[in-house]
Each structure stands twice: as structure tokens, then as C-alpha cells.
PALO-525167 format. One line per 2 residues: number of its first residue (from 1); their letters; for each residue x, y, z of N, C-alpha, C. Coordinates in steps of 0.2 Angstrom, whole numbers, plus 5000, padded with zeros to 4 digits. Layout:
BEGIN
NUM> a> X:Y:Z:X:Y:Z:X:Y:Z ~ ...;
# end
This chain:
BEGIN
1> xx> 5066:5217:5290:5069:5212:5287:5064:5209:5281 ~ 5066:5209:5274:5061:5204:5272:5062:5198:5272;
3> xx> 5055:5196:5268:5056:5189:5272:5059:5182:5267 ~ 5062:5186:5263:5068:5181:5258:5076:5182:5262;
5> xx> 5077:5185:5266:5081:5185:5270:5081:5186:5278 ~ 5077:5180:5279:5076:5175:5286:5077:5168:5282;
7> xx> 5080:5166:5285:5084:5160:5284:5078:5154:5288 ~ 5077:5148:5286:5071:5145:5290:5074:5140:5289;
9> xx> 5076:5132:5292:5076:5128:5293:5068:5125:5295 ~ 5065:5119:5291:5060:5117:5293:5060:5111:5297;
11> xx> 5059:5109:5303:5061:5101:5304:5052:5097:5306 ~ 5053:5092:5303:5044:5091:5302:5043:5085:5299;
13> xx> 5038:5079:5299:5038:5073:5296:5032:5070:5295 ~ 5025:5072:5296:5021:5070:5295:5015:5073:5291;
15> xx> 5010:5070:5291:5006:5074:5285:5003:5082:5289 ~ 5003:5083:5295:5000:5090:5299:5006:5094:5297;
17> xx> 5011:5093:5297:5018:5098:5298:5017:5101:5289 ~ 5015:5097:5284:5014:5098:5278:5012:5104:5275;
19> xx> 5004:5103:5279:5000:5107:5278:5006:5117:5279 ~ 5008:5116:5285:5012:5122:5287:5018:5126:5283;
21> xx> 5022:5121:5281:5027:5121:5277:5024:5124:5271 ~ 5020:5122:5268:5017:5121:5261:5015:5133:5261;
23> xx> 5012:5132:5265:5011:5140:5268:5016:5144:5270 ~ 5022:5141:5273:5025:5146:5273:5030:5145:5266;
25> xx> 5030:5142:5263:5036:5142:5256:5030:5146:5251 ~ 5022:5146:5251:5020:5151:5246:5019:5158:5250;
27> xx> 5022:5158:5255:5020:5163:5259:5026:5170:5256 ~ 5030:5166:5254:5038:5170:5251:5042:5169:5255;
29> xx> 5043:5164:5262:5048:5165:5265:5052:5159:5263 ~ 5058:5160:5265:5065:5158:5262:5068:5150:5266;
31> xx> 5065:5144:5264:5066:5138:5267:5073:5136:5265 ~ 5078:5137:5268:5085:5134:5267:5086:5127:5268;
33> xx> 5082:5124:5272:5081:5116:5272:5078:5112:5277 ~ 5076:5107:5272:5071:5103:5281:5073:5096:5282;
35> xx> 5073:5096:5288:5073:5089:5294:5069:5087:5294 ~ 5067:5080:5291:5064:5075:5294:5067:5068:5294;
37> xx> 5061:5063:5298:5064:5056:5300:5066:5054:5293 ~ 5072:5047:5294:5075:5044:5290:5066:5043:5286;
39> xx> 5070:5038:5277:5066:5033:5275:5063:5027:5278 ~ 5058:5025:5278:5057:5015:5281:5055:5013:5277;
41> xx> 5057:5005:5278:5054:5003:5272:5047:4999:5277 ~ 5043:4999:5270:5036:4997:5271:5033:4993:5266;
43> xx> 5026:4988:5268:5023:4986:5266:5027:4976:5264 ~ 5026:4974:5260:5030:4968:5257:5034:4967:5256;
45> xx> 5035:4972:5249:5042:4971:5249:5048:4975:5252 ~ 5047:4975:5255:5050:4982:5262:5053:4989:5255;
47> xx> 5049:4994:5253:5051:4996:5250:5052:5004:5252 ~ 5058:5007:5253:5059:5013:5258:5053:5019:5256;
49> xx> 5048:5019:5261:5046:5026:5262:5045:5033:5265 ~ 5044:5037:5261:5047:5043:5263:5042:5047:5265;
51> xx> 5045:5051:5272:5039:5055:5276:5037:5059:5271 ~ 5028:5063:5273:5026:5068:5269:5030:5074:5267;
53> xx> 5033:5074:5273:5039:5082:5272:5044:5080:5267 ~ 5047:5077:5269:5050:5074:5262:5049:5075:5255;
55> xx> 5043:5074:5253:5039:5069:5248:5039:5079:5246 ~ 5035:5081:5252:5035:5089:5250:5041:5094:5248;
57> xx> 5047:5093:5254:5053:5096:5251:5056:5095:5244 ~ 5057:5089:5241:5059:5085:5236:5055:5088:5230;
59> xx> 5047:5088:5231:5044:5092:5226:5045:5099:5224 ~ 5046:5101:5229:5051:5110:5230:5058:5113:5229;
61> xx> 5061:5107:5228:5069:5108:5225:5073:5110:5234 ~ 5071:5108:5239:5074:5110:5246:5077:5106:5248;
63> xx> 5082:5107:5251:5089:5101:5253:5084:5099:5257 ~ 5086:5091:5259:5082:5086:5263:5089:5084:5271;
65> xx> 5088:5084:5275:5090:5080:5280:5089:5074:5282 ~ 5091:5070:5286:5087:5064:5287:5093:5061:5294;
67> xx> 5095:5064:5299:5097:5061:5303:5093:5055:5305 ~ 5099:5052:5309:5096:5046:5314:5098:5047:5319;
69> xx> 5103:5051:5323:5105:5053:5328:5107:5061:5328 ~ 5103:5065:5331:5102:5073:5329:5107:5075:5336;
71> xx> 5111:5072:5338:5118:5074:5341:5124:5072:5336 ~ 5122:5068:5331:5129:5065:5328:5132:5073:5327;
73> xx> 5138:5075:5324:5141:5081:5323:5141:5081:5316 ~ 5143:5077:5312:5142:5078:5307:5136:5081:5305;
75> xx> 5130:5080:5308:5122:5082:5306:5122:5091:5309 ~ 5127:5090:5315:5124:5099:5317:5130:5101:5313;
77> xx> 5135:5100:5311:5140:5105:5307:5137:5106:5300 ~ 5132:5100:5297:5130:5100:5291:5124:5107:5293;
79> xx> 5119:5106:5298:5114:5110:5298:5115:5116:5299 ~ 5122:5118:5305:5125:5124:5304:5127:5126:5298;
81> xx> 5129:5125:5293:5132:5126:5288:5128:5130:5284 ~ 5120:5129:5284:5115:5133:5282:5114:5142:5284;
83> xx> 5116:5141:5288:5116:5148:5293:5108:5152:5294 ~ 5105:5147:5295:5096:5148:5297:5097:5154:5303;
85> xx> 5092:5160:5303:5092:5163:5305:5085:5160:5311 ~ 5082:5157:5309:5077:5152:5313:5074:5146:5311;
87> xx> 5073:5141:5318:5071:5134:5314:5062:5134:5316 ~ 5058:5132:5313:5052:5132:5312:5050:5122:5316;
89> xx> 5048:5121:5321:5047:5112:5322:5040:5111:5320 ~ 5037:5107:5318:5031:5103:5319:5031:5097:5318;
91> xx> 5029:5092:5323:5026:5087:5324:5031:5082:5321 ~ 5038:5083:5327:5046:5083:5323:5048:5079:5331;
93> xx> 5052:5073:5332:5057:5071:5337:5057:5078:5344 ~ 5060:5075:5349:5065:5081:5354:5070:5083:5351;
95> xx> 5071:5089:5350:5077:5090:5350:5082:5094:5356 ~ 5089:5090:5356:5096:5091:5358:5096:5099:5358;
97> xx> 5099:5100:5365:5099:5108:5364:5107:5112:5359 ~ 5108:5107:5356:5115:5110:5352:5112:5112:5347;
99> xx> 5104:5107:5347:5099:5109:5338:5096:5117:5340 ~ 5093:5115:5343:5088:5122:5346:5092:5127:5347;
101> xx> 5096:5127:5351:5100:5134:5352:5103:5137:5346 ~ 5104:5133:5340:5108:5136:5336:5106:5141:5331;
103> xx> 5101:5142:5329:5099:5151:5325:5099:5157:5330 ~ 5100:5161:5328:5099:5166:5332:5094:5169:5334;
105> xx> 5089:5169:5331:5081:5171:5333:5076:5164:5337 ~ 5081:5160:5336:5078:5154:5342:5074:5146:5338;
107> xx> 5071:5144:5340:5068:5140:5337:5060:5139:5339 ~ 5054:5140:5336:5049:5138:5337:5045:5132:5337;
109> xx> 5039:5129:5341:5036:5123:5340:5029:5126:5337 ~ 5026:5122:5335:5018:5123:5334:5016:5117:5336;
111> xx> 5014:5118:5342:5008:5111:5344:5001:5113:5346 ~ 4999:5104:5344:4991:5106:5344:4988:5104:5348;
113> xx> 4988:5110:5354:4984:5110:5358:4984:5117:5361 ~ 4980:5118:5368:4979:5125:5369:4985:5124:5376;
115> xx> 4991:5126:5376:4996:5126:5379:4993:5130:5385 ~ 4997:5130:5390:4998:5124:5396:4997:5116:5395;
117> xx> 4990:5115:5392:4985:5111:5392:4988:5104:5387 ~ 4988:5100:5390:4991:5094:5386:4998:5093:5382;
119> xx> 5002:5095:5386:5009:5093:5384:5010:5085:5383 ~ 5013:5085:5378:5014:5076:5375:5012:5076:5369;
121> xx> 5014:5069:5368:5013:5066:5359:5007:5065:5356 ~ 5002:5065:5363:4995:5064:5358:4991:5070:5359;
123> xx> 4991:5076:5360:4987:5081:5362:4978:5081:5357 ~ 4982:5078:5353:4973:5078:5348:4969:5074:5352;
125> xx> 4971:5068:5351:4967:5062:5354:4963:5063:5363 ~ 4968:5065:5364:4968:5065:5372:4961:5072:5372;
127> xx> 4961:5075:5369:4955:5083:5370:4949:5081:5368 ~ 4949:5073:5362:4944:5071:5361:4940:5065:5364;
129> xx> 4946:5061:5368:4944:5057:5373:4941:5058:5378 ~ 4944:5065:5380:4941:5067:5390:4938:5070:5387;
131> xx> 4931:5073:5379:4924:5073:5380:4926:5083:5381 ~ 4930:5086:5377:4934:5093:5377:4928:5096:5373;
133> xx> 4927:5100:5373:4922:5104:5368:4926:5111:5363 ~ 4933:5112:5367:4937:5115:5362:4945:5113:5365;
135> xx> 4946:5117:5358:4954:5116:5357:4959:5120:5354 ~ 4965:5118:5351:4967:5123:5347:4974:5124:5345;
137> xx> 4981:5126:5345:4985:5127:5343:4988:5131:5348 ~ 4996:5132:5349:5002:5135:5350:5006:5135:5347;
139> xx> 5011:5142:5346:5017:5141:5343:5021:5146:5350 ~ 5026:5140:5352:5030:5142:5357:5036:5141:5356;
141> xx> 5042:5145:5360:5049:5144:5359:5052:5138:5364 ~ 5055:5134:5361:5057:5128:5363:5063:5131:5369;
143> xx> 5063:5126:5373:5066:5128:5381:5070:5120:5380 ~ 5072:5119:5390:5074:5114:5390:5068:5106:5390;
145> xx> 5064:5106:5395:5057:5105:5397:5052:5105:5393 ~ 5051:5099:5388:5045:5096:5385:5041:5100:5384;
147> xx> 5038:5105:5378:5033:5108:5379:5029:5113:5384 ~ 5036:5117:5387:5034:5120:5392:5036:5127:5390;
149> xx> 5040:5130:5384:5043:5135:5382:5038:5142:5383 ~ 5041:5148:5383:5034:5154:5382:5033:5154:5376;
151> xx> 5025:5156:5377:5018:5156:5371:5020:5160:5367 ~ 5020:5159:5361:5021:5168:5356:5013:5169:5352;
153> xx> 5009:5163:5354:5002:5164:5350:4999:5158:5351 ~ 4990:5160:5352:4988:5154:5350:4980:5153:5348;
155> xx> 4977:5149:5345:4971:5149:5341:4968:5144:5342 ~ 4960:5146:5343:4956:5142:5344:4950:5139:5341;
157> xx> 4949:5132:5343:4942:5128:5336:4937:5125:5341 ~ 4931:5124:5339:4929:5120:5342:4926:5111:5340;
159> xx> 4927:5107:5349:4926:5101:5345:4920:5100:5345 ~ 4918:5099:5339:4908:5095:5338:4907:5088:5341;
161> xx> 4901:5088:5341:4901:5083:5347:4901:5076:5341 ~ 4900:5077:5335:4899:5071:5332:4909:5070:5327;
163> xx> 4911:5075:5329:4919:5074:5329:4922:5069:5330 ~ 4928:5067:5325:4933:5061:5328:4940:5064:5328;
165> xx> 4945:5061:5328:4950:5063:5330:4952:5064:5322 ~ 4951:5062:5316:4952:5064:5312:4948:5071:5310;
167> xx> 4942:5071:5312:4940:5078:5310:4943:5085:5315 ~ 4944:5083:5320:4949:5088:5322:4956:5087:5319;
169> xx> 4959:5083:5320:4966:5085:5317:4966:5088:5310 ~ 4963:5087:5307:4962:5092:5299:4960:5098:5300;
171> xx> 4955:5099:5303:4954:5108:5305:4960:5110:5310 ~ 4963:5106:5313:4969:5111:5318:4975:5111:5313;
173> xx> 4973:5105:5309:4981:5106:5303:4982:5113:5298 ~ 4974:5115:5297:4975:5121:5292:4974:5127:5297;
175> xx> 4974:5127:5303:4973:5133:5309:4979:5132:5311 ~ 4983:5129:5312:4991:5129:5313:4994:5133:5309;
177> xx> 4994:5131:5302:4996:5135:5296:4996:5141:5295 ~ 4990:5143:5296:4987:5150:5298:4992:5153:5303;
179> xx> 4990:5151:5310:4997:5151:5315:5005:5153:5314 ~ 5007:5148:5311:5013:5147:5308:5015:5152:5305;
181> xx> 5011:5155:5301:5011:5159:5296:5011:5169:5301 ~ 5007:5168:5305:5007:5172:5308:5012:5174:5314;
183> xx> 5014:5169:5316:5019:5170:5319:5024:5172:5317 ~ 5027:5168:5311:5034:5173:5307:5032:5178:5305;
185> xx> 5026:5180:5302:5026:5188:5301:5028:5194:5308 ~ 5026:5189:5314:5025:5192:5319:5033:5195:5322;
187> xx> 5037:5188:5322:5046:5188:5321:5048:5195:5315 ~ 5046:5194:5309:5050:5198:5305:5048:5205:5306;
189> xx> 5043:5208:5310:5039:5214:5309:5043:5216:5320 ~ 5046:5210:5322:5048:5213:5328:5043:5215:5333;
191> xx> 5036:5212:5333:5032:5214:5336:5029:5207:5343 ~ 5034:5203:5344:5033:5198:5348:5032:5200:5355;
193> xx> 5024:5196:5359:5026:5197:5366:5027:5190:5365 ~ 5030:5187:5373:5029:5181:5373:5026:5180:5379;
195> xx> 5023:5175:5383:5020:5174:5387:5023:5166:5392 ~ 5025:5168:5397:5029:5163:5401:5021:5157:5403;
197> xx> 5022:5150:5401:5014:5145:5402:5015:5144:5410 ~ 5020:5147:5413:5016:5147:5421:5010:5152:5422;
199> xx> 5012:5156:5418:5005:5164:5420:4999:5161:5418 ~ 4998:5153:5415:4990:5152:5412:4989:5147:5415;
201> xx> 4992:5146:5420:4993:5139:5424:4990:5143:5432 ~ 4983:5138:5434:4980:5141:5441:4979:5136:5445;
203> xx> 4977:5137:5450:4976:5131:5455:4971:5126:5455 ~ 4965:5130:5450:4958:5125:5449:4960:5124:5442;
205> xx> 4964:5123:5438:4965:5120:5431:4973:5117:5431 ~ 4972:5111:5432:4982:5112:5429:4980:5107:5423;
207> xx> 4985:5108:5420:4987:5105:5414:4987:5097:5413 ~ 4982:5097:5407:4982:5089:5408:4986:5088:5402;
209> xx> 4990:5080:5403:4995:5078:5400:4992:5074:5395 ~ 4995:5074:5390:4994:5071:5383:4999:5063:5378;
211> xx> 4999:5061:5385:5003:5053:5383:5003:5051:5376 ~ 5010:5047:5375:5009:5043:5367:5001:5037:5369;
213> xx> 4999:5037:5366:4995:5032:5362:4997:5025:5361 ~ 4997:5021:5366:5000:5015:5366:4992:5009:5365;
215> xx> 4995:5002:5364:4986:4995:5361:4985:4995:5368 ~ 4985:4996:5376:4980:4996:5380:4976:5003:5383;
217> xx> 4979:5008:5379:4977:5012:5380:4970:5015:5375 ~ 4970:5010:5369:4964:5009:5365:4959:5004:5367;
219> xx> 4960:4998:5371:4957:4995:5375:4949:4997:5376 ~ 4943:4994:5375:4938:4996:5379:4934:4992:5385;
221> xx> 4935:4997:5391:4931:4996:5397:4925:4997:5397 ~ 4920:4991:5395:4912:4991:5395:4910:4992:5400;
223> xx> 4915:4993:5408:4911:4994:5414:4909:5001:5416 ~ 4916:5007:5411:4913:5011:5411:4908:5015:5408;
225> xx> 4906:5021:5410:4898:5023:5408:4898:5023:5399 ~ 4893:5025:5395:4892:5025:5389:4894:5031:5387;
227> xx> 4894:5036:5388:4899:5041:5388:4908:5042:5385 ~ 4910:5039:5392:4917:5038:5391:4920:5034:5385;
229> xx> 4916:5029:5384:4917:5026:5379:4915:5026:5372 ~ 4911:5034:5373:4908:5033:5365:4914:5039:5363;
231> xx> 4917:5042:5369:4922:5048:5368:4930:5046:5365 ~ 4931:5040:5369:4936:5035:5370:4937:5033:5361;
233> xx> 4931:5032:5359:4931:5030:5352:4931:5034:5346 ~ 4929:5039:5347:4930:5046:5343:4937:5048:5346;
235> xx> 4941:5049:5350:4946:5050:5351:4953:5047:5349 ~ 4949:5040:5345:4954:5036:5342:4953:5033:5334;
237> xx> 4948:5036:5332:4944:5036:5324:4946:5040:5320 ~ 4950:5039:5314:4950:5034:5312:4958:5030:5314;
239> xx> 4961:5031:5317:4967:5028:5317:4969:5031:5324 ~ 4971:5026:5327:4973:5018:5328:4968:5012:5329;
241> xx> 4961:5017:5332:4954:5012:5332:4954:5010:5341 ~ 4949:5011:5342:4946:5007:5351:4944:4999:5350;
243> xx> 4947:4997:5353:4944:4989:5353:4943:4984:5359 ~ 4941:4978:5356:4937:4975:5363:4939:4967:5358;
245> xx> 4936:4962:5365:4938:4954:5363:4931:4951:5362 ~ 4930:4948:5356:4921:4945:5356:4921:4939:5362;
247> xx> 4919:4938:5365:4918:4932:5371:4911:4930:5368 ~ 4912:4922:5365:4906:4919:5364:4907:4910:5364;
249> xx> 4900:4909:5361:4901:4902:5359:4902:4899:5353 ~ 4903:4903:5348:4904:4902:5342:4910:4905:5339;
251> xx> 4910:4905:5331:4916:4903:5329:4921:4912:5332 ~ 4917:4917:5332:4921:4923:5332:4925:4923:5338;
253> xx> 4923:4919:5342:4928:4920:5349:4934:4920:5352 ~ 4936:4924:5353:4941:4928:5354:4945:4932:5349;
255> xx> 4941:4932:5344:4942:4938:5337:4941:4945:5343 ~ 4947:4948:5339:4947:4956:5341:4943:4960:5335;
257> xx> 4938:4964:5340:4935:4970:5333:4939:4977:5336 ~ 4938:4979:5330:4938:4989:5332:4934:4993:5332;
259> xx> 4930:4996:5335:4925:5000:5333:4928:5008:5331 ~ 4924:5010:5326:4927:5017:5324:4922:5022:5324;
261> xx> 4915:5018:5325:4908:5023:5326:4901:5023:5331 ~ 4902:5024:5334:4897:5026:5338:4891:5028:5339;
263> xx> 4884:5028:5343:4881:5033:5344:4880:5031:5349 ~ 4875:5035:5356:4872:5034:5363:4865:5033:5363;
265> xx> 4863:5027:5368:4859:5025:5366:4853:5031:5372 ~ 4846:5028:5372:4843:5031:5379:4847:5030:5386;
267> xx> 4844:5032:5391:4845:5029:5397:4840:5022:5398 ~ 4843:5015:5402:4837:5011:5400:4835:5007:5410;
269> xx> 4829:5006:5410:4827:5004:5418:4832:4997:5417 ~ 4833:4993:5413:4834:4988:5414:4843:4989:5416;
271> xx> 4845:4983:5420:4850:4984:5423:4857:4980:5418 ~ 4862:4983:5417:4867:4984:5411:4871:4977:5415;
273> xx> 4872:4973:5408:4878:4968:5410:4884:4972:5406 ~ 4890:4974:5407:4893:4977:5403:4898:4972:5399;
275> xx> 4897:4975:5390:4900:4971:5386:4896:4967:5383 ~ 4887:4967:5385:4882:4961:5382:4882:4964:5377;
277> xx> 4884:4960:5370:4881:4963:5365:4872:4963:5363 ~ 4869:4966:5359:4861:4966:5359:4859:4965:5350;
279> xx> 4858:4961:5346:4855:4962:5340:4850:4966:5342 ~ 4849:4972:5340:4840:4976:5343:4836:4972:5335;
281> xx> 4841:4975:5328:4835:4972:5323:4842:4970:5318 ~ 4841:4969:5312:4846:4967:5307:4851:4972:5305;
283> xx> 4849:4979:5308:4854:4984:5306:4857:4986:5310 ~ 4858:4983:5316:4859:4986:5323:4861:4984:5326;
285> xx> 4867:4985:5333:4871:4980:5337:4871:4986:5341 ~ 4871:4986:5350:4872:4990:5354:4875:4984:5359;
287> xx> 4879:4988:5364:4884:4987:5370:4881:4989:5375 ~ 4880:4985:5380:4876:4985:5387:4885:4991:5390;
289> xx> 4885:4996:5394:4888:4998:5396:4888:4998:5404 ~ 4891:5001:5407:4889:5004:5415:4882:5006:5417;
291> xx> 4881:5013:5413:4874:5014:5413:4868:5016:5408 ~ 4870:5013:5401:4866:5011:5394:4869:5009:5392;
293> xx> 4866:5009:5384:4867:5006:5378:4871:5009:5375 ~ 4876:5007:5370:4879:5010:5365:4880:5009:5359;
295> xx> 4877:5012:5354:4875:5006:5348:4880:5007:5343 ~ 4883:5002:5338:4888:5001:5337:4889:5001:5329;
297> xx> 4889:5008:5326:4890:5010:5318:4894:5008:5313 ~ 4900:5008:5316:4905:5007:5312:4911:5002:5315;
299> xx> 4913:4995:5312:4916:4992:5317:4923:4986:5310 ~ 4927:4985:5314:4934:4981:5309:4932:4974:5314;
301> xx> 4930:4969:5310:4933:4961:5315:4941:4960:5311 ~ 4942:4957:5318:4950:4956:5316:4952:4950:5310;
303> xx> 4955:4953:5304:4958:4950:5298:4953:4953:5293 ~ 4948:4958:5295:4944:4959:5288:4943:4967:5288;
305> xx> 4942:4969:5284:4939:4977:5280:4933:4982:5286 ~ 4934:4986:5290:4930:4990:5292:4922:4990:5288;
307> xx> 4918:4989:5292:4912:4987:5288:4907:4992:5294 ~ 4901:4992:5290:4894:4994:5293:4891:4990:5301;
309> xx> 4888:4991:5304:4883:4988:5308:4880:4982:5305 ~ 4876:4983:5299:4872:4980:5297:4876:4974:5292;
311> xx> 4882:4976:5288:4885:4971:5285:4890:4967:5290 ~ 4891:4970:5295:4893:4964:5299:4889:4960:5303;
313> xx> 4882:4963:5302:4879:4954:5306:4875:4951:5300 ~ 4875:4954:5293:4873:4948:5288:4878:4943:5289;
315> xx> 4885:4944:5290:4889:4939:5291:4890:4936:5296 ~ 4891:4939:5301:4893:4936:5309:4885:4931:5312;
317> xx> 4891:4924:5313:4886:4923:5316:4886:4919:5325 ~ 4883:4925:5329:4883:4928:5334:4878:4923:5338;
319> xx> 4882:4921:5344:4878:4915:5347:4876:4918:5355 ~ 4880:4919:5359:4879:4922:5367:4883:4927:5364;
321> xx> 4884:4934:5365:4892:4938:5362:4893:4940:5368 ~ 4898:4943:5370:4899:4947:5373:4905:4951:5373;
323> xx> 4909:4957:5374:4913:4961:5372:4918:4959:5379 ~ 4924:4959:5378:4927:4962:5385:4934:4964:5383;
# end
């Protein structure tokens, strides 16, 4: 088959899915139309914005979808209508099995992680939280059961230890692409195994789950070690951010910061109050933890601009502090 007569349906809505799309429409294959989430409005004037797929499709002359409810009929008679001979998902809603089932050659997912391993909405964040030194990509065939489909492929990166979740998510965006890209070559040349994710699934590894990302879940607990928390923080950098409550006697008290940079401090003899904060010099702020210090790079007080160490304590002025 060439590959202007595979029929693709792309469904997708944020800036990672882009990256894929983008590759496979200069790759030569034949994009009949893409799904993604309605418009929202944002910002002051609530002015309707549009997801990057969108923004991308539109730029490309490619029919746009935009359900609200990917059962209504009119949506699946309209996407039948296209006659895709396969749907391409990333980083895209559940879908309804009247959506999935409908091409003939099936419907694929690309997510980013190393399948079995982290099924769920935040798979990035989560590999960089639990302190993961690698990771990577799947493109598997969508089933009944969340993220459980068999494997058709998958690729892998590694995380550097001074990594955030944004410097993986940008390397797995363009290693997905990659993926994507070789996957359908792999569908049109007929050369697919696939591999059922119970076979990579053992007794001494099960699959850790990758939950949405909710504000207690960016929460930071100074009681535990310096570790977890400096992991915790790079796994939520730059967005949505780890945060904590200033506890003082002065004006910042009960101001919320975010922290978005890190470093580990020595091991120290003296015994940790967790959450004390420490001016060491004027450029410098570290966090009593479990068991060290953790010094404090990059930080948002609540209502103001992400600033340095050092330009937030020209300003703050910091009486007893403590974090909790």
C-alpha cells in the first residue's frame, strides 16, 4: 500500500501530540482529519483558545473535529464518513469503543512511557518523581482497559539526573515522532508483531501507575529525606510546580511559594528540623529535610514572577521561616 492511500484520522490536542502529526503529514502520509478538544476561552477576556492540534491542522488545510461528547452520533456518523483506514491517538481523551473500533486496521496509541510501566495520565512526571534513570515511549493498539493494549513498539531515553520534567518531556516528544513514524511504516510494509503487556509483566516488577496530577499531590513533605523531595520537584518543573506554606513571623506568612530548582545539600551531623528554612549567605536558602539540606535555586512566592535564590531574599524579609 502506499502511503497516500492509508487513510489516517489523527486524534490529539496538546503541544507533544504536535510534535507527531507534524512528521507524519511531511512524512507523505495521508491525514483525512484530526480530533481534538473543543476551543476554551482564556485568559481576561475569555477569548476561545485553540489546542496546538488545531492551530496545527488549520495551518495545514485538514478538516478539524472538535467534539464534546465522542458518543454523540452525529460525531461518529461525521468521522465514519471519512473512511480512515486507521486512527493514529496521542495524548487525546478515552475513547468509546464505537470510536476505536471503527477503521479497519485498528486504532493506535503512542504514550510516554515504557509500557507495562506507568499506565495513566501523568506518565512523565511520575518516572521523574520516583528518581527513574530511564524511560521512553509505546505505540500500542487500543483495547477495552486503559493503556493495556499489545505493544507494536517501543523506544528508549535516558533521565539525567539534573533533568525536569520538562527536559524529558521534549526529548520523548521528538522520540515519539520517531516512533509514530515507524510504526506506520511498519502497518503499511505488513511487517507487525505485536506483543500482549502481560508477557513484560513479572513477579519482582509490576507496573507502576501514573495518576492525574492533582495541588496535594505537588504538596511538599519536609519530613521526608532530601532525595524525594528534590526528585518530587524536578518531576513537577516547570509546570505545575511543588510547593510548600512559609510559616513565620513576619509579613510572608502563610504566603504560598513554588519551588522549581533544586540542588542536595551534604549529609549534615547536626539534627534536621524539617521545613527550617537557613539563609547560609545572601545568595542562598536551603530546607532542613528528614535527613539534610536542600538548597533552594529557583522559587515563585505566591502573587509574584519565579525569581532566583538570591533575588528573593534581596526582597523577603524573613524573620523565624519555616516551610510546611
Amino acid at each position: 500500500m502506499d502511503k497516500k492511500d492509508l487513510k489516517i484520522v489523527f486524534l490529539g490536542t496538546p503541544e507533544f501530540a504536535v510534535e507527531s502529526l507534524d512528521r507524519i503529514v511531511n512524512d507523505g502520509y495521508n491525514v483525512v482529519a484530526v480530533v481534538t478538544m473543543p476551543d476554551k476561552p482564556a485568559g481576561r477576556g475569555h477569548n476561545l483558545l485553540q489546542s496546538p492540534v488545531k492551530q496545527y491542522a488549520v495551518s495545514k488545510n485538514i478538516p478539524v473535529l472538535q467534539p464534546v461528547n465522542l458518543k454523540d452520533s452525529s460525531f461518529v456518523d461525521q468521522l465514519r464518513s471519512y473512511g480512515a483506514d486507521l486512527f493514529v491517538v496521542i495524548a487525546f481523551r478515552m475513547l468509546p469503543e464505537v470510536v476505536w473500533q471503527m477503521p479497519r486496521l485498528g486504532t493506535f496509541n503512542l504514550h510516554a512511557s515504557l509500557l507495562p510501566d506507568y499506565r495513566g495520565a501523568a506518565p512523565i512526571n511520575w518516572a521523574v518523581i520516583n528518581g527513574d534513570t530511564n524511560t521512553g515511549v509505546t505505540t500500542f493498539f487500543l483495547k477495552h482497559e486503559i493503556d493495556t493494549g499489545d505493544i507494536i513498539d517501543r523506544a528508549e531515553i535516558d533521565i539525567l539526573p539534573e533533568d525536569n520534567v520538562g527536559d524529558v518531556h521534549d526529548r520523548l516528544m521528538a522520540l515519539g515522532a520517531d516512533l509514530t513514524v515507524k510504526t506506520l511504516d511498519s502497518i503499511i510494509k505488513g511487517k507487525l508483531v505485536t506483543v500482549p503487556q502481560d508477557c513484560l509483566v513479572t513477579d519482582d516488577k509490576e507496573p507502576r501507575p501514573a495518576p492525574k496530577i492533582f495541588k496535594d499531590t505537588c504538596h511538599i513533605d519536609w519530613n521526608r529525606p532530601a532525595m524525594d523531595i528534590h526528585n518530587l520537584v524536578r518531576g513537577l518543573s516547570p509546570y505545575p510546580g511543588a510547593w510548600s506554606t512559609i510559616e513565620d513571623d513576619g509579613p510572608l506568612t502563610g504566603k504560598q511559594v513554588k519551588i522549581f530548582e533544586t540542588s542536595l545539600g551534604d549529609a549534615v551531623a547536626d539534627e534536621m528540623i524539617p521545613g527550617k528554612i537557613t539563609v547560609v549567605d545572601k545568595n542562598c536558602l536551603a530546607v532542613d529535610c528528614a535527613d539534610r539540606r536542600l538548597f533552594i535555586k529557583n522559587l515563585q512566592l505566591q502573587g509574584k514572577k519565579s525569581m532566583g535564590a538570591d533575588e528573593f531574599l534581596r526582597g523577603a524579609k524573613i524573620v523565624k521561616p519555616r516551610l510546611c
